[in-house]
N, C-alpha and C positions, 0 to 999 in steps of 0.2 A: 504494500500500500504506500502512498505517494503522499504526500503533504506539503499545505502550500503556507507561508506567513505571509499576511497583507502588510507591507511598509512602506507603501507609496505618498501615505497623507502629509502633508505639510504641518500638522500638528499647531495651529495656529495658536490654539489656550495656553499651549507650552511654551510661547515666549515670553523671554526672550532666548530660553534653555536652546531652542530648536533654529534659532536663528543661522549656527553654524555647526550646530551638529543635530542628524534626522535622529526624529523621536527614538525610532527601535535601537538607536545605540546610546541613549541618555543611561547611564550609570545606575543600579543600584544594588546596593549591597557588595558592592565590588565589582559588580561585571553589567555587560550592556543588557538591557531588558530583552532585546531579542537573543541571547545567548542562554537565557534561560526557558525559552520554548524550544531551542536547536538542542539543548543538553537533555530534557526531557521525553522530545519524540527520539533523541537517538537509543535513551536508553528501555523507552518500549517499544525499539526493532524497526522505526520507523524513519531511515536513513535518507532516501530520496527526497531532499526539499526543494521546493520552489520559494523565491524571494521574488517579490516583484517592488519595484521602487522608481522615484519620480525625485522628489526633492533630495539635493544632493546625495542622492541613490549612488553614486562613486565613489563617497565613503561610506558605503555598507557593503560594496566590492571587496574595497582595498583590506575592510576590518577582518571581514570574515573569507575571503577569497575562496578558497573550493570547499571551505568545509571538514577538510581531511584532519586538523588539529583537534576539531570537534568531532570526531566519529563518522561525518556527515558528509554526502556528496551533492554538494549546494547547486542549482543551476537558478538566473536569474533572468527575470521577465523585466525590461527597461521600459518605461513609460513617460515620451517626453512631455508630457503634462499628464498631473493623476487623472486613471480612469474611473473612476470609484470603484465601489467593488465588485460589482457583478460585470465590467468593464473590464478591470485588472483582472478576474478570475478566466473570463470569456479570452482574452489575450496569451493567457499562458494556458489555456488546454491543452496546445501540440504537448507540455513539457508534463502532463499530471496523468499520462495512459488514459486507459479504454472504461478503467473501473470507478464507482466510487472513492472521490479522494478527502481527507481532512481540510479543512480552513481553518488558521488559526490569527485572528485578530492581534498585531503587533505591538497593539497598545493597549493588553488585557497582561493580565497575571494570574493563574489560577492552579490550582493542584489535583486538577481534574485528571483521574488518570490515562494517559494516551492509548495506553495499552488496551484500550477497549475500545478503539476505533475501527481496528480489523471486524471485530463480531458485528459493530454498527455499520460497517461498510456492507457484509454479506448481506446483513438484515434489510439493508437498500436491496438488494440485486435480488435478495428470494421475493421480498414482498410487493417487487416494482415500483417504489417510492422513489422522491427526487431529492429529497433532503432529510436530513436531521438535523436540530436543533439541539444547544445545552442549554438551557435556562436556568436563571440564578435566581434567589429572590431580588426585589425590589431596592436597588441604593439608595441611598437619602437624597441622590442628584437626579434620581428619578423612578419615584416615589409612585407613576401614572404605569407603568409596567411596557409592555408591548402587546405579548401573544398568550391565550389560553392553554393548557396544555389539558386535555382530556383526560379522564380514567384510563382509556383505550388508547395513550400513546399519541392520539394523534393532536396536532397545533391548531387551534383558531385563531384567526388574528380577532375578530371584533364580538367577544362572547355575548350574550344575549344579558347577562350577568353584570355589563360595565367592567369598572375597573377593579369589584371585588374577585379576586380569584389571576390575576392578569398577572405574568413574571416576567423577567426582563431576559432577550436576548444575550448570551454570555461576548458573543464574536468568537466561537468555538460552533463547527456545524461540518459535515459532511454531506456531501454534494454528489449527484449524478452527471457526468459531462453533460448529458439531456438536459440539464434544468436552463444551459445556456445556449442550446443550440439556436435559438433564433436570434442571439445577438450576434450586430456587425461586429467584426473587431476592430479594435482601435479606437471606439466611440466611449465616449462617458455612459456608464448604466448603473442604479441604482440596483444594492439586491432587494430590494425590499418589494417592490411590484412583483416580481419574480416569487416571491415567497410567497405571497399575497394569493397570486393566480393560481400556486401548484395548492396552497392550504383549502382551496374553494374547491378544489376535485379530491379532496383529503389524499394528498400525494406527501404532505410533512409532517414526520415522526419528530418527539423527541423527549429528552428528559430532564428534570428535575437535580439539579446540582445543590446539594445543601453547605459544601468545604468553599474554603476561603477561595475570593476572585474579587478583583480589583480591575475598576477601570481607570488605567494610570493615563490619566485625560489632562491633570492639571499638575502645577508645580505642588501645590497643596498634596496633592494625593501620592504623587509620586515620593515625595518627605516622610510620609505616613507609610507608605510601605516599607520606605525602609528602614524605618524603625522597625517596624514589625519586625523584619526578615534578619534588622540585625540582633533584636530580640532575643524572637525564636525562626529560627533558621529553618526554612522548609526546604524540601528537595526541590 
């Protein structure tokens, strides 16, 4: 199984951190933020990464280069201006194979185990679904949730329920190369319409994450984690 890290954004909340250096290699705990998703999938078996990046994207080249120090054989998707992400994800398909592949958000932190991305990938391909989702609870930055997740696994984006029962998108989700076959490449695409249309034919799975996940969005948040982490030290 193949896996891809989004780190194309400009990270605008993050300045003036991101001004000369791209968010996934802002420092914590000693090492760059996207160092500890690459050390993660490598050690649940999952060594084929994609990086794709846009804002000075040639120092995430130079930092991480092929990946081989980190277990990893990194291949990267260049985007002369960000594509969002079902853009950037639709751009590097040639580089993600035939199968269900992992997405993981480069400005997320979480201890969600990788290792179980294989079982959720077959579970795409036995039950002919287009995604999976991880969902967290609700952060205090946004409190309004996103999508429902059913008894029966499956996602609603707008429950009939409102916003009680609603949990928040982690930016952790596994994807069928189908869910993007209809986008141009090269174009700006939101995934969110895309999630939207497959959730209305119930084609998105997903689950429930209760363990620590951070969306290191602001300089606030990113000081907070790393306390945490220097705290107590998670994998």
């Amino acid at each position: 199984m193949r896996a891809m890290i989004l780190a194309a954004g400009r990270g605008e909340r993050m300045r003036p951190l991101t001004d000369h250096t791209p968010k996934p290699l802002l420092s914590v705990a000693g090492k760059p933020l996207i160092q500890w998703h690459i050390e993660r999938l490598v050690s649940a078996g999952i060594t084929q990464i994609v990086i794709n990046h846009a804002w000075l994207g040639h120092k995430i080249e130079a930092a991480l280069g092929s990946g081989q120090a980190l277990g990893a054989q990194l291949q990267y998707s260049p985007e002369p201006t960000a594509l969002e992400t079902a853009g950037g994800i639709a751009k590097a398909l040639p580089l993600l194979g035939n199968g269900p592949f992992l997405v993981v958000n480069g400005d997320v932190w979480c201890n969600w185990p990788f290792g179980s991305a294989q079982h959720i990938a077959n579970q795409l391909s036995k039950q002919n679904k287009l995604a999976w989702l991880l969902l967290v609870n609700n952060p205090d930055h946004h409190p309004q949730g996103d999508f429902y997740l059913e008894t029966n696994g499956h996602i609603r984006p707008d429950p009939s329920a409102g916003i009680e029962g609603k949990l928040t998108f982690s930016g952790i989700g596994a994807y069928a190369p189908e869910l993007f076959s209809g986008l141009p490449v090269n174009h700006p695409a939101p995934l969110a319409p895309l999630l939207r249309a497959a959730m209305s034919k119930q084609q998105v799975i997903g689950t429930h994450y209760n363990g620590p996940w951070v969306d290191v969005g602001t300089p606030e948040r990113l000081a907070a984690l790393e306390q945490q982490l220097v705290t107590q030290p998670r994998g």
